[in-house]
Structure formats: structure tokens, C-alpha cells
mmCIF file of the C-alpha atoms, coordinates in Angstrom:
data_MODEL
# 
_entry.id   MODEL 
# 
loop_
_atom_site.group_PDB 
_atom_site.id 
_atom_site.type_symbol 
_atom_site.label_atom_id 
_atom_site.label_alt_id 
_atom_site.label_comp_id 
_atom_site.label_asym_id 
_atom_site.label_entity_id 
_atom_site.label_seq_id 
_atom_site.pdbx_PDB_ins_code 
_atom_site.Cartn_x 
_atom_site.Cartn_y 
_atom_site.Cartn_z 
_atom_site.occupancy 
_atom_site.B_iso_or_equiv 
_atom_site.pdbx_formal_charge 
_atom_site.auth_seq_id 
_atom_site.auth_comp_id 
_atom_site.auth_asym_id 
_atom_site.auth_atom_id 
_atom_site.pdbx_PDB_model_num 
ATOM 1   C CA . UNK A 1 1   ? 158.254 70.531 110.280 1.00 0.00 ? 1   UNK A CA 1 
ATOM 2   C CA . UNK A 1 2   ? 160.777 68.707 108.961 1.00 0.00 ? 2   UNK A CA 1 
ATOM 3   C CA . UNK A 1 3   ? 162.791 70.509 105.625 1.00 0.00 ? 3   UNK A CA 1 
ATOM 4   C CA . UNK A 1 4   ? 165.082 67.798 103.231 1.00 0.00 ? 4   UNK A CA 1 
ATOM 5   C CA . UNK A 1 5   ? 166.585 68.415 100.347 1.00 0.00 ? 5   UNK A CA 1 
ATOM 6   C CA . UNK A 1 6   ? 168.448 65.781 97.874  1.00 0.00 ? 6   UNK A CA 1 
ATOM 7   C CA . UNK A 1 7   ? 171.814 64.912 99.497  1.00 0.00 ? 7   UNK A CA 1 
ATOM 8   C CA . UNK A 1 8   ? 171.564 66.724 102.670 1.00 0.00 ? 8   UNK A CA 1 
ATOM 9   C CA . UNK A 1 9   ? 170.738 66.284 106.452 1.00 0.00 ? 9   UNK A CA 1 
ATOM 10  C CA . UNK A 1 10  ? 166.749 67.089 106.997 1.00 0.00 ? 10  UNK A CA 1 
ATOM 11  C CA . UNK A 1 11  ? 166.427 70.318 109.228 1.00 0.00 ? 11  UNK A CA 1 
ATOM 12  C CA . UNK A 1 12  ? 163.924 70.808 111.790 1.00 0.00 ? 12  UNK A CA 1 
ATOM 13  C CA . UNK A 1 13  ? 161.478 73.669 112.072 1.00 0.00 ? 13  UNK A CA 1 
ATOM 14  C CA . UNK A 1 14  ? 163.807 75.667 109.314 1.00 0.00 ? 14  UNK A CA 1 
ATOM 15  C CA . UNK A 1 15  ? 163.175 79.526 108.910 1.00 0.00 ? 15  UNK A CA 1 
ATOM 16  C CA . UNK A 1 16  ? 161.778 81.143 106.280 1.00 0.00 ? 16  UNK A CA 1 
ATOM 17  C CA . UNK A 1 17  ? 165.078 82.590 105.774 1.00 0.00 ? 17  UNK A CA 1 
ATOM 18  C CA . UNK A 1 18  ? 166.425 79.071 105.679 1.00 0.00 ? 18  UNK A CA 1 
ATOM 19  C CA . UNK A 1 19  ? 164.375 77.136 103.360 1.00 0.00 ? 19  UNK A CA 1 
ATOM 20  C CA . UNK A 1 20  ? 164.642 79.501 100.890 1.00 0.00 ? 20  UNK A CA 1 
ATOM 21  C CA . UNK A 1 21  ? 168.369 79.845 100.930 1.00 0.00 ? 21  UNK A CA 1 
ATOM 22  C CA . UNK A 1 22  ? 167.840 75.629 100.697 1.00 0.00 ? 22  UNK A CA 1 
ATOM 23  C CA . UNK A 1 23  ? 165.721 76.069 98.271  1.00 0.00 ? 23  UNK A CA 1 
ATOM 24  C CA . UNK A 1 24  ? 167.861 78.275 95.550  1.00 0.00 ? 24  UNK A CA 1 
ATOM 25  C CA . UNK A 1 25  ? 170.060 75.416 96.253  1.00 0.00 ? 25  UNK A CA 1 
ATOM 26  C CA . UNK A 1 26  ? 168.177 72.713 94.708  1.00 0.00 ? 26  UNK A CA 1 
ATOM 27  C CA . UNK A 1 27  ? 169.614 71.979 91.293  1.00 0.00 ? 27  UNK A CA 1 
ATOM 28  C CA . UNK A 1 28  ? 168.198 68.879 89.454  1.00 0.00 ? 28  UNK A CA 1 
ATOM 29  C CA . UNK A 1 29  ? 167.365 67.661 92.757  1.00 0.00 ? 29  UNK A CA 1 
ATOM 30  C CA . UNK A 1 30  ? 164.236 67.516 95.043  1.00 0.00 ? 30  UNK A CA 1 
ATOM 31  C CA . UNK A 1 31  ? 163.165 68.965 98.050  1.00 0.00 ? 31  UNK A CA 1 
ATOM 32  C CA . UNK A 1 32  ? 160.365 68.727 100.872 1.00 0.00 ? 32  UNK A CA 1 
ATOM 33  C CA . UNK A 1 33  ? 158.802 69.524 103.327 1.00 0.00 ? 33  UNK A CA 1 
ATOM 34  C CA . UNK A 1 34  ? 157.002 67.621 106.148 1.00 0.00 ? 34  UNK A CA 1 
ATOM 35  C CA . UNK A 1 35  ? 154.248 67.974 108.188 1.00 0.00 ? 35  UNK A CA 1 
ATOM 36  C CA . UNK A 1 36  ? 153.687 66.134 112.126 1.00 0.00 ? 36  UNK A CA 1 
ATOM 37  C CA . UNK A 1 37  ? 150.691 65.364 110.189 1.00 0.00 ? 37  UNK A CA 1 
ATOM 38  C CA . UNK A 1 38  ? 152.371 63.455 107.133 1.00 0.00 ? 38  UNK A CA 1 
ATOM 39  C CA . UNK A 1 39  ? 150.955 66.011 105.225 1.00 0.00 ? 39  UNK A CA 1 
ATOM 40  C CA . UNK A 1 40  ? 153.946 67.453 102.909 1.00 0.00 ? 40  UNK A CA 1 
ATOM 41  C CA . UNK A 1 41  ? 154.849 69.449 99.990  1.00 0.00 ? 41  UNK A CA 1 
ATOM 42  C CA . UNK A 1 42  ? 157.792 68.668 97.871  1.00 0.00 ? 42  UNK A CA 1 
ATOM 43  C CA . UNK A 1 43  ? 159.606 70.213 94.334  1.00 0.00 ? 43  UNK A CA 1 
ATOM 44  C CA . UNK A 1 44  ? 162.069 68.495 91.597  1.00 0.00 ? 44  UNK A CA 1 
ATOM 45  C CA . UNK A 1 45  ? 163.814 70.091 89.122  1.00 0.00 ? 45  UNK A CA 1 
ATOM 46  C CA . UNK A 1 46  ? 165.512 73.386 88.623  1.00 0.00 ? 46  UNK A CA 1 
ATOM 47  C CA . UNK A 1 47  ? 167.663 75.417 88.172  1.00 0.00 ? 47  UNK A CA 1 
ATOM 48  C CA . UNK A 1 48  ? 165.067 76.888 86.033  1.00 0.00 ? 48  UNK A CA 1 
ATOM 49  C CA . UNK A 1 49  ? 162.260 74.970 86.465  1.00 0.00 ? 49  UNK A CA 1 
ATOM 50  C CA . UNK A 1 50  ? 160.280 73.192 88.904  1.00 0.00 ? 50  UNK A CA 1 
ATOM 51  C CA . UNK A 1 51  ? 157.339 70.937 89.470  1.00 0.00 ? 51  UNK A CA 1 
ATOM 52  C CA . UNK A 1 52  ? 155.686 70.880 92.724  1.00 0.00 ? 52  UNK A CA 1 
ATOM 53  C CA . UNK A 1 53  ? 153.498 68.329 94.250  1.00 0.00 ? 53  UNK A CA 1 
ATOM 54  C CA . UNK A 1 54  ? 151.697 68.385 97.714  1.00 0.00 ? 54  UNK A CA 1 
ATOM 55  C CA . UNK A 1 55  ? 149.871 65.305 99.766  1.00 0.00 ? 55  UNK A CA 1 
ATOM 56  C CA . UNK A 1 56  ? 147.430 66.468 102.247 1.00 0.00 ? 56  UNK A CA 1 
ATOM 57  C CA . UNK A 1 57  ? 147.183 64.584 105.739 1.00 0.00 ? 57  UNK A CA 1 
ATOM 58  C CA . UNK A 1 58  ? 144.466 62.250 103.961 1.00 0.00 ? 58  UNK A CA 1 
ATOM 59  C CA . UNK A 1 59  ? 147.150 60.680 101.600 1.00 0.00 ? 59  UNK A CA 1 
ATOM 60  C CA . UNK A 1 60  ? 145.529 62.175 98.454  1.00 0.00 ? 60  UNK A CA 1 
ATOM 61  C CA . UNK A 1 61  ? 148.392 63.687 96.480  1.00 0.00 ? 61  UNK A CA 1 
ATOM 62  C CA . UNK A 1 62  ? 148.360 66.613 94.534  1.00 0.00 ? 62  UNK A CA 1 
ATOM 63  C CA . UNK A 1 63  ? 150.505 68.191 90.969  1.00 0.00 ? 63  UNK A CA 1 
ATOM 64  C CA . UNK A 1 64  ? 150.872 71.722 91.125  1.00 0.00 ? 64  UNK A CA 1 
ATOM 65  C CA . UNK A 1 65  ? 149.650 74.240 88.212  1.00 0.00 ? 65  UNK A CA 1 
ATOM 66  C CA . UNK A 1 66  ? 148.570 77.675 86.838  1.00 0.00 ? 66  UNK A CA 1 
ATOM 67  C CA . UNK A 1 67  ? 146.773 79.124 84.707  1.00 0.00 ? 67  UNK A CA 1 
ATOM 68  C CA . UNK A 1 68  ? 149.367 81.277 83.063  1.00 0.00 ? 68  UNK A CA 1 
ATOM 69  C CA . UNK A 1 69  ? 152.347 78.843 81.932  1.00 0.00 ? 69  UNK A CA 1 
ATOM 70  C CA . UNK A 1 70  ? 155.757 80.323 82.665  1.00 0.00 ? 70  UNK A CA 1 
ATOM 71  C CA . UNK A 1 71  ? 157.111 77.719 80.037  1.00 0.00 ? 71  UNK A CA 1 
ATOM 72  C CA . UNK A 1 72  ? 156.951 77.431 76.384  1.00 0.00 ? 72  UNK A CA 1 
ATOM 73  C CA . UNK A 1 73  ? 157.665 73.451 77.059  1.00 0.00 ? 73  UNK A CA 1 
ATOM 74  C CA . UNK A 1 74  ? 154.364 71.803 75.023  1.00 0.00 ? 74  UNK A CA 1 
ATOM 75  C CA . UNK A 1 75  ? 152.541 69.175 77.256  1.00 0.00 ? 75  UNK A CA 1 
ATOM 76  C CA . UNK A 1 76  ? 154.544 65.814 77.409  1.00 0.00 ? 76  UNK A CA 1 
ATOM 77  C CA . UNK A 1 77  ? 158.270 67.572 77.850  1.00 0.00 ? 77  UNK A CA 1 
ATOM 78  C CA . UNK A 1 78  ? 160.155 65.195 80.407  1.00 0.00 ? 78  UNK A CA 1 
ATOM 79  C CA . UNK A 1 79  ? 161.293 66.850 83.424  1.00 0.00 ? 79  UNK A CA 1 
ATOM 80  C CA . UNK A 1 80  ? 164.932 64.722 84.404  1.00 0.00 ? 80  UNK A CA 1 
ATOM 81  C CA . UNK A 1 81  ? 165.266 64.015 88.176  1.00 0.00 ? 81  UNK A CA 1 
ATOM 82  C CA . UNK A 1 82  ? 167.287 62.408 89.665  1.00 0.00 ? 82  UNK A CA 1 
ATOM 83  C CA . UNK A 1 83  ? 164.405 59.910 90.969  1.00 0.00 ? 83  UNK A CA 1 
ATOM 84  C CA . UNK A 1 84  ? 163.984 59.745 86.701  1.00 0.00 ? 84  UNK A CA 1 
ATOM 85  C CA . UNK A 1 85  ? 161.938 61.472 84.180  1.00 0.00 ? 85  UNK A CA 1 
ATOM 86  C CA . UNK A 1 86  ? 158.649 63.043 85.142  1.00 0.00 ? 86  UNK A CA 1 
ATOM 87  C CA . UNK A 1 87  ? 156.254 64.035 82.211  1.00 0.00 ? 87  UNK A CA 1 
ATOM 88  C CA . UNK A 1 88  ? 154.909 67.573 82.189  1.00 0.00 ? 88  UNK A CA 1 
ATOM 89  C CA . UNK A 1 89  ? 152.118 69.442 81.616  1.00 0.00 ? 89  UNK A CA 1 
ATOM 90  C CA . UNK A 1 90  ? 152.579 73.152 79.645  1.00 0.00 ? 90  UNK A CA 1 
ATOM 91  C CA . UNK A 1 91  ? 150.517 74.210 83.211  1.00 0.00 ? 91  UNK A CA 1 
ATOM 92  C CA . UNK A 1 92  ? 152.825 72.548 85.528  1.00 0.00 ? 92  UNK A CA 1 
ATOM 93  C CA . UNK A 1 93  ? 156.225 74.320 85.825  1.00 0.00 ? 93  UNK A CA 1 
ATOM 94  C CA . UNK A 1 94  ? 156.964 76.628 88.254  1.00 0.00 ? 94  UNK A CA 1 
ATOM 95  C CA . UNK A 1 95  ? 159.472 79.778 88.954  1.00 0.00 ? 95  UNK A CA 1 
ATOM 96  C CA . UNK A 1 96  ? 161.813 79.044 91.799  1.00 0.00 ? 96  UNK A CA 1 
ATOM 97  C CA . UNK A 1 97  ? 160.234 82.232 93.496  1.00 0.00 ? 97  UNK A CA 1 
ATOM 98  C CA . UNK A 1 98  ? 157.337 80.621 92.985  1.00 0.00 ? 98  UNK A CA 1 
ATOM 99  C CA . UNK A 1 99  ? 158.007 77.374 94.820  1.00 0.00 ? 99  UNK A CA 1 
ATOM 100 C CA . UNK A 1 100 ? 159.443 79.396 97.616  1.00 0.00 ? 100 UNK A CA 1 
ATOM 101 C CA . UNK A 1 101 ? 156.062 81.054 97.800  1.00 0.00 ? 101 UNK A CA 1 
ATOM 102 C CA . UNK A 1 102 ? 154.162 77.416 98.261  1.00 0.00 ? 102 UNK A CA 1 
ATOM 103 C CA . UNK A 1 103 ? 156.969 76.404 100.553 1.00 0.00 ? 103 UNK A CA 1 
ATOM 104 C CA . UNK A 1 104 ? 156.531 78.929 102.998 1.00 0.00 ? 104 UNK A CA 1 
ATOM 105 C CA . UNK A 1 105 ? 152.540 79.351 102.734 1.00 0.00 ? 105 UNK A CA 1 
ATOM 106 C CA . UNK A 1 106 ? 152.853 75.774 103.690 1.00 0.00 ? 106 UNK A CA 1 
ATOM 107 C CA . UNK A 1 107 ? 155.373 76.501 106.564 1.00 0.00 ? 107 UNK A CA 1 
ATOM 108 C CA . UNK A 1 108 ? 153.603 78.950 108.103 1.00 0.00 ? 108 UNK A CA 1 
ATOM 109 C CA . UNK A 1 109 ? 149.798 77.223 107.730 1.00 0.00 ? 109 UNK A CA 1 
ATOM 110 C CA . UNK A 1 110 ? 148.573 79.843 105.321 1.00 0.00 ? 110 UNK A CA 1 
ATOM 111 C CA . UNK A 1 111 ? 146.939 80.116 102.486 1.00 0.00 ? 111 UNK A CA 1 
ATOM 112 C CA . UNK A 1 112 ? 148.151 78.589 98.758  1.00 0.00 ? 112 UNK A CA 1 
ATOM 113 C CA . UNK A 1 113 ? 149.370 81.729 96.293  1.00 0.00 ? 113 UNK A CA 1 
ATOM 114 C CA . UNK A 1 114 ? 146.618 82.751 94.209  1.00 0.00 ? 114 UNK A CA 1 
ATOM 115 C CA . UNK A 1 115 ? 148.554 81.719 91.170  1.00 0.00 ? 115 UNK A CA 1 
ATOM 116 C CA . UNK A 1 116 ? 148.552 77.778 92.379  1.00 0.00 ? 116 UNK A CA 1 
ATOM 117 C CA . UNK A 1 117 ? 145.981 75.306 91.365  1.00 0.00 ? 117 UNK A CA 1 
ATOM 118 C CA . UNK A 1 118 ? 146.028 71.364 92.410  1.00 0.00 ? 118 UNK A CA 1 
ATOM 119 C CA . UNK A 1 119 ? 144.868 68.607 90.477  1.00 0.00 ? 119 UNK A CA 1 
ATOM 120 C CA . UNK A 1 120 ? 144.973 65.145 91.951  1.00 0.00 ? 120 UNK A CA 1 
ATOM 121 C CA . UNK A 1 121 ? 147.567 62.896 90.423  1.00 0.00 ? 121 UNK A CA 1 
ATOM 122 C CA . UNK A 1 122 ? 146.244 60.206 88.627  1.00 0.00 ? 122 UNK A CA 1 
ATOM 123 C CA . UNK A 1 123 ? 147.837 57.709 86.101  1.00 0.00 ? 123 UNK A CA 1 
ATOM 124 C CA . UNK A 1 124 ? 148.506 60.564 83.784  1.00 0.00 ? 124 UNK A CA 1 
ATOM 125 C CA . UNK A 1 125 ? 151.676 61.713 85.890  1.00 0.00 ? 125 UNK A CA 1 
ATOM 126 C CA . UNK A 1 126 ? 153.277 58.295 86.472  1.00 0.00 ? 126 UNK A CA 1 
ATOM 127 C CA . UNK A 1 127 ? 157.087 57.971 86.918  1.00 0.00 ? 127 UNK A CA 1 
ATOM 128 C CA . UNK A 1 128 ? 158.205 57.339 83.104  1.00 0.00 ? 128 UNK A CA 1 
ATOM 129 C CA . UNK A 1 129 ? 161.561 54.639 83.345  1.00 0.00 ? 129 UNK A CA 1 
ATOM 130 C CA . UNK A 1 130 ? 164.390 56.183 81.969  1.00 0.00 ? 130 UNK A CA 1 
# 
């Protein structure tokens, strides 16, 4: 596995304890996390807030979401990264302890959280120029 977060060398095979002290660094930034397989998961945003994506070994790629929002944001709020502005479902923000969660589920071949739900991305959640 291969951990890389904005502005910083990638890490190989990183802890647990490691990617999440990466992790709680990410600040308006992104982060991922690679698979041999190409598989990966990855997060922008923060401090606050986060969306998370993940692309199976097939290529299909994946937005993150639950069924209890942990924003009050209505559907349509821009998320600013870095890479631009990313448009947001009420659903599709996540807790920092949260992301950790999907991060290391992912790092250690388990199971998603309960709380997480996938929907494939589709032309609804295209990069907005900004």
C-alpha cells in the first residue's frame, strides 16, 4: 500500500498509527491510499469536513455517503480543494474520525463501517471550474 497526502512524500505500507496521524494532517488538501491492485481510496477537504471517494480494482469509482448527514450544508454546497470545487451532496460529508475509519478498513482488507454507503459517480459529481 502506498499512503500520499497533498504536498508530501508517499509512504509505503504506513501503520495504522501513521495514516491517521497523516490523516489529522490533511487540511484543505487530499489524501490516498493505494492498492498493488490500483484499487484506492482517497479524501479532500477538511479540517472539518471531508468527502471520500473509493475506485475498486475494476476502475469503477465510487462517492462516499450516509444515511445520517453530519452536515447541515443543503445539497449543491461546493467543497474547495485544492484540485477546485467539488459539489456536494447533504449525504456526502464525512467526520475526520470517520475517514480514518474507511482508511484503515481499507488498509487492513476489512470490511466498510456500517455507517458508509457508495454510489457510483456519475456526471452528477463532475469537477465544477473554479
Amino acid at each position: 500500500m502506498i499512503f500520499q497526502r497533498e504536498g508530501c512524500k508517499p509512504r509505503s505500507n504506513p501503520s495504522a498509527k501513521q495514516l491517521a496521524l497523516e490523516l489529522k494532517r490533511a487540511k484543505s488538501s487530499f489524501a490516498s491510499l493505494a492498492a498493488e491492485n490500483g484499487s484506492f481510496v482517497q479524501v479532500a477537504g477538511g479540517p472539518g469536513l471531508f468527502v471520500i471517494e473509493y475506485r475498486d480494482s475494476s476502475g469503477q469509482h465510487f462517492r462516499g455517503f450516509q444515511d445520517a448527514p453530519v452536515a447541515s450544508h443543503p445539497d449543491g454546497t461546493l467543497l474547495q480543494t485544492s484540485a477546485g470545487s467539488i459539489s456536494m451532496a447533504r449525504s456526502d460529508w464525512f467526520l475526520i474520525g470517520q475517514v480514518l475509519e474507511a482508511f484503515l478498513s481499507f488498509l487492513n482488507s476489512a470490511p466498510w463501517p456500517s455507517n458508509f454507503h457508495w454510489r457510483e459517480l456519475n456526471g452528477r459529481f463532475e469537477k465544477i471550474a473554479g
